[in-house]
C-alpha positions in Angstrom: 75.7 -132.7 -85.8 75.3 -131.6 -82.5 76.9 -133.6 -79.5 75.6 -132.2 -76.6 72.0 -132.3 -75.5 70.8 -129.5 -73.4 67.2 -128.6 -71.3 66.1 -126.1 -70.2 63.4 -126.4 -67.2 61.9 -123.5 -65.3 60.9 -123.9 -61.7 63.8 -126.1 -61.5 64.0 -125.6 -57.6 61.4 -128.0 -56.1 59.1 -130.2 -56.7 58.3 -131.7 -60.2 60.4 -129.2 -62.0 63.5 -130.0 -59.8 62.3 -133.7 -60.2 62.2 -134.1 -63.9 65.7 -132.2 -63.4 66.9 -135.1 -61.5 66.1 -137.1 -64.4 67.6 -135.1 -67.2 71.0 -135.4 -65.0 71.1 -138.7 -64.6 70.6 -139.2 -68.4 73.8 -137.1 -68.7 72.1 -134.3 -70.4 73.8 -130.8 -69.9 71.0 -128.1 -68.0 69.7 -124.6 -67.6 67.4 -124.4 -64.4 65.0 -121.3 -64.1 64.0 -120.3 -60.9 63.9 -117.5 -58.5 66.0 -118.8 -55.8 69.7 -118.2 -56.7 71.2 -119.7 -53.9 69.4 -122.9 -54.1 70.0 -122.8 -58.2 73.7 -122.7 -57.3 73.4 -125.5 -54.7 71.4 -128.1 -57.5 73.9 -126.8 -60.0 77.1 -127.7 -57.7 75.4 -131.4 -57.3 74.9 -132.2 -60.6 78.2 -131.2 -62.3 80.1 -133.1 -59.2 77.5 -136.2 -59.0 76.4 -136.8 -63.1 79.6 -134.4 -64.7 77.4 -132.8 -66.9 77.2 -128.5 -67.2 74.5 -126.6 -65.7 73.8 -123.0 -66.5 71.3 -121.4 -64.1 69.1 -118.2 -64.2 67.9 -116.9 -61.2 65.0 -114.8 -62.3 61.3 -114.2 -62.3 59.1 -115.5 -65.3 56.2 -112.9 -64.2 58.5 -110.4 -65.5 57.3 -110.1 -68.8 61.3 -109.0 -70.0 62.7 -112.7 -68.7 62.1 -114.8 -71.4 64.0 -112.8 -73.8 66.7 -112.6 -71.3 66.4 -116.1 -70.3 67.0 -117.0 -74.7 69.6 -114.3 -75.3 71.8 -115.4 -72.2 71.6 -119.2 -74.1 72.4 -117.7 -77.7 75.4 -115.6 -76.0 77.1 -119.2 -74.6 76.4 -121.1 -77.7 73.9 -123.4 -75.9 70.9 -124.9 -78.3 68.1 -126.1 -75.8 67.2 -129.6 -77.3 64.6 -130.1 -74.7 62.5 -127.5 -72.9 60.0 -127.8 -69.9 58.0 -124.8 -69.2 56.8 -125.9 -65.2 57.1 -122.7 -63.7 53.3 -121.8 -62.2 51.3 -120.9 -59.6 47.4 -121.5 -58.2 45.4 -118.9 -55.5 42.7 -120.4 -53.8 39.8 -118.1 -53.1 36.9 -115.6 -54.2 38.1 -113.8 -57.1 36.4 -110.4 -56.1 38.3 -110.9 -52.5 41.7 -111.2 -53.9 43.9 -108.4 -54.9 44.3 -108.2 -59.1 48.1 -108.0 -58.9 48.2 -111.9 -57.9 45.7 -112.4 -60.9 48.0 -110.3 -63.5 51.4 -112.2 -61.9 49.4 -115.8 -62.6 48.7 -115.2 -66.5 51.8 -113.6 -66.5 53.7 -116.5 -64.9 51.4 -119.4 -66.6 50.4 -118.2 -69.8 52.6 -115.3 -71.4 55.9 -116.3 -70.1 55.1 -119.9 -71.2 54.0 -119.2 -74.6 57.2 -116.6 -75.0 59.5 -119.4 -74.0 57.8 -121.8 -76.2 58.1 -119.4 -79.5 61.5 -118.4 -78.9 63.3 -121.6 -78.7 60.4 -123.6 -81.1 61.9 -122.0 -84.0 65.5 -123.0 -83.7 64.3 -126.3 -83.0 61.8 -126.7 -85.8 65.3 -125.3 -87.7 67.3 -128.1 -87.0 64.0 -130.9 -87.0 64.6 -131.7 -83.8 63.4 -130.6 -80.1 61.0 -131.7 -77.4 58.3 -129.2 -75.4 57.3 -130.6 -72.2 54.5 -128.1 -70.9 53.5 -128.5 -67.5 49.1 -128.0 -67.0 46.7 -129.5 -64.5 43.8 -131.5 -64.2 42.2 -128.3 -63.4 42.5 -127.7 -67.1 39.2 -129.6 -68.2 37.6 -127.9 -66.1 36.0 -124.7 -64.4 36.8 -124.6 -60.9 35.4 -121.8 -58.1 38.1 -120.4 -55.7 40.5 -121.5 -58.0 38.8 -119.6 -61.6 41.8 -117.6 -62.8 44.5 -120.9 -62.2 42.3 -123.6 -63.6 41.8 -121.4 -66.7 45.5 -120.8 -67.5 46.1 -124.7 -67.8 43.1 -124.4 -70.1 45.0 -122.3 -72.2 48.1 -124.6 -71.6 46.4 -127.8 -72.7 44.9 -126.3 -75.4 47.7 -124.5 -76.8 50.3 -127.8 -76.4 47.6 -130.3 -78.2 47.3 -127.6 -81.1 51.1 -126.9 -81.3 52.0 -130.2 -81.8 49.4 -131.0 -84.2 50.6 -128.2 -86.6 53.9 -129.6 -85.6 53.5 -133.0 -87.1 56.9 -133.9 -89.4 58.5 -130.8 -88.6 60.7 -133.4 -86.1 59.8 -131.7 -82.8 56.9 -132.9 -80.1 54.7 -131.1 -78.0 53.5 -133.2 -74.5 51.2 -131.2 -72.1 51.1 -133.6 -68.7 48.4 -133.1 -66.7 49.0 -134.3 -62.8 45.9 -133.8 -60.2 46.7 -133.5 -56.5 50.6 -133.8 -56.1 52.6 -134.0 -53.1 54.8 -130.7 -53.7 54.6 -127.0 -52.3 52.0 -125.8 -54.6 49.2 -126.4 -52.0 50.6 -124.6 -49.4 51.9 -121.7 -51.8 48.0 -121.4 -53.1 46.9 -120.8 -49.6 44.8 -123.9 -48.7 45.5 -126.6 -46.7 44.7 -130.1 -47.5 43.8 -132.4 -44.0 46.5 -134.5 -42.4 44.6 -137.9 -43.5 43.5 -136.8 -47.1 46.7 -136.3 -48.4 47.2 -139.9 -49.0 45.5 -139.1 -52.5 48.7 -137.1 -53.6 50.7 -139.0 -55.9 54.2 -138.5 -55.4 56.0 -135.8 -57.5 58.6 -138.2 -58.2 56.2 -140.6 -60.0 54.8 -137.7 -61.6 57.8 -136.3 -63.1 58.8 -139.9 -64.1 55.5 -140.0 -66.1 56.0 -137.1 -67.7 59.5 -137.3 -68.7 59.0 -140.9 -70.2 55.7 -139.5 -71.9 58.3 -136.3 -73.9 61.1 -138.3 -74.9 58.6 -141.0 -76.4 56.6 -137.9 -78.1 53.4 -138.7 -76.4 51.1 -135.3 -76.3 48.6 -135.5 -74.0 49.3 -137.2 -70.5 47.5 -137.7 -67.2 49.2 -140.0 -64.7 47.0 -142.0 -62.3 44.2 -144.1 -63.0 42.0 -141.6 -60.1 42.9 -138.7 -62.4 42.2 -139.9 -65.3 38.6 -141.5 -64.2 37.8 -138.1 -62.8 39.0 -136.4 -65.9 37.1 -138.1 -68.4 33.9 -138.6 -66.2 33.5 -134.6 -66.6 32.8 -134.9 -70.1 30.1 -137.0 -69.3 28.3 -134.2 -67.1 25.8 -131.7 -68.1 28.2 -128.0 -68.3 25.9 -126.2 -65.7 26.9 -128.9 -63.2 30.8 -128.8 -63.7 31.7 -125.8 -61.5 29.4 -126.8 -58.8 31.0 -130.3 -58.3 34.2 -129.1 -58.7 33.4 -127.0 -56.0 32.5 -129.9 -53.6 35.3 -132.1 -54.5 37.7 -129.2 -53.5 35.9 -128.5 -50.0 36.3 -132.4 -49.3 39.9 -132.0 -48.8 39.5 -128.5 -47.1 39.8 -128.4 -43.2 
């Protein structure tokens, strides 16, 4: 029987991946944090072990290379460490015309959301379906339920992510492992400002607070919940699209992003 209980969580540096790390740490479970930025890695590794006494394994390293999820599972295999818990979070959006932006950002988005994501998921799914036991938190969007303009090639990756985490834990039913796909709307982290658009000064009290988010989330996995959506707003706005005719989707989704534009 194993003791120790290990996560793994990529994008572990900020906002809800370094927030569902918090909470992993202070239910004394032992971590591996993914992220690109070795220095602050080392910082949230030195706080843990000295605040919680747990161990923390980091990897600094970027998931667009397509090589980093096999190094990311040997270097876990090599130190004897079986993830009980993994949270694929590491993502990205690009706000604008697709024919104005440069492909590379494109190939580096599926790369990041979609390939790397699924690797992760297939490598360590098997050892857990092995020992009937492990929990998959994937990390989508509401952008997932639906097509968005100046934001096409990001809100279909979570497409793909919500998709793929509903069907992988259905055929995962009794094998003792869970799939949970959370799907936050606007949330007060970087990922705005990293996407290139700015939400004004007064809007932004519509953000919920990563925090909350990650609480939600991390609640939802350990219970085995699949599909999540926290915030009553998100949820109404979520639903409501299934109630509109298709051809109407992208162009509302269009207005409701230039609302919170400058």
């Amino acid at each position: 029987m194993q003791k120790e209980k290990w996560a793994l969580i990529t994008g572990a540096s900020g906002g809800i991946g370094r927030d569902i790390s918090d909470l992993f740490a202070a239910d004394k479970i032992n971590l591996v944090l993914v992220a690109r930025n070795q220095p602050k890695l080392e910082s949230i590794k030195n706080l843990y072990e000295s605040k919680y006494g747990i161990k923390v394994e980091v990897f600094a390293g970027d998931l667009s290379d397509r090589l980093s999820p096999g190094k990311i599972y040997d270097s876990t295999k090599n130190k004897s460490i079986n993830i009980n818990y993994l949270v694929n979070n590491a993502g990205f959006g690009d706000y604008g015309e697709f024919v104005k932006t440069d492909y590379s950002v494109y190939e580096k988005m599926i790369e990041l959301n979609i390939l790397s994501l699924t690797h992760l998921t297939h490598l360590y799914l098997k050892d857990m379906v092995e020992r009937k036991e492990g929990k998959i938190l994937n990390i989508a969007s509401t952008a997932a339920f639906q097509p968005i303009p100046m934001l096409n090639v990001y809100s279909s990756t979570k497409s793909y992510v919500l998709n793929f985490s509903e069907a992988l834990n259905n055929e995962l039913h009794g094998t003792g492992v869970s799939v949970t796909v959370l799907c936050p709307g606007g949330t007060k982290t970087n990922f705005h400002n990293a996407a290139g658009f700015n939400i004004e000064k007064e809007k932004k009290s519509y953000l919920m607070d990563s925090k909350k988010v990650a609480k939600i989330g991390y609640t939802a996995m350990m219970n085995g919940k699949c599909l999540i959506i926290p915030g009553l707003l998100n949820k109404i706005l979520t639903f409501s699209v299934r109630f509109a005719p298709r051809f109407l989707i992208p162009g509302i989704s269009k207005k409701v992003m230039e609302m919170t534009q400058k």
